[in-house]
C-alpha positions in Angstrom: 72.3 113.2 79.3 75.0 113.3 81.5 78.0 111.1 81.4 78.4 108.6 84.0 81.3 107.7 85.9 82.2 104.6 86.5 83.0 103.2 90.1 85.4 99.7 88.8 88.7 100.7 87.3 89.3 99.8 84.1 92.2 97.7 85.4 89.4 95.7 87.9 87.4 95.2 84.4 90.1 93.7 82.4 91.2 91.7 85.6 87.5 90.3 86.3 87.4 89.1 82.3 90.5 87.7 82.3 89.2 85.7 85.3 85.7 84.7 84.1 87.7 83.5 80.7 86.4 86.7 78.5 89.4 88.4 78.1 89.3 86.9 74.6 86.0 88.1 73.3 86.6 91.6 74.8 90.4 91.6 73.1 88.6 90.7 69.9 85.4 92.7 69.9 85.2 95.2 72.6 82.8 95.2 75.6 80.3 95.4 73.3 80.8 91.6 72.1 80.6 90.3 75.4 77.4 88.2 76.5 75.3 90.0 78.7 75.2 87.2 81.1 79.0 87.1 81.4 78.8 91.1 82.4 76.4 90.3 84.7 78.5 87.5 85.7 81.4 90.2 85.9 79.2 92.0 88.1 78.7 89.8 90.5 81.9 88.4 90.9 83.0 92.8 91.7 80.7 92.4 94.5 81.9 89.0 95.8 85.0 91.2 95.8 84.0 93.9 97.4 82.7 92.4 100.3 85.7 90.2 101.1 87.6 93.3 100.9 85.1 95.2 103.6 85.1 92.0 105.9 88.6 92.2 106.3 89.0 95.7 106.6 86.4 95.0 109.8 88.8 91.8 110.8 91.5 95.0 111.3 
């Protein structure tokens, strides 16, 4: 299987968990410790993101 590549930075990762208050668990244990509802979470707050960057990229 091929490796994916992911589209978020690492730095846009850490910044989302340090936002959504998970910076601790993922310090401590690794993406891998973090609940699946705060990735999803983390998802969804990348998207938020993403579109308030696109609606003012159409706003110039």
């Amino acid at each position: 299987m091929a490796k994916r590549r992911g589209i978020m930075s690492e730095e846009l990762k850490y910044e989302l968990a340090k936002e959504l208050g998970v910076d601790g668990i993922l310090a401590n244990e690794g993406w891998g410790g973090v609940p699946s509802r705060d990735c999803g979470n983390l998802v969804r707050l990348a998207i938020e993101k993403a579109e308030q960057a696109m609606a003012q990229n159409r706003k110039q």
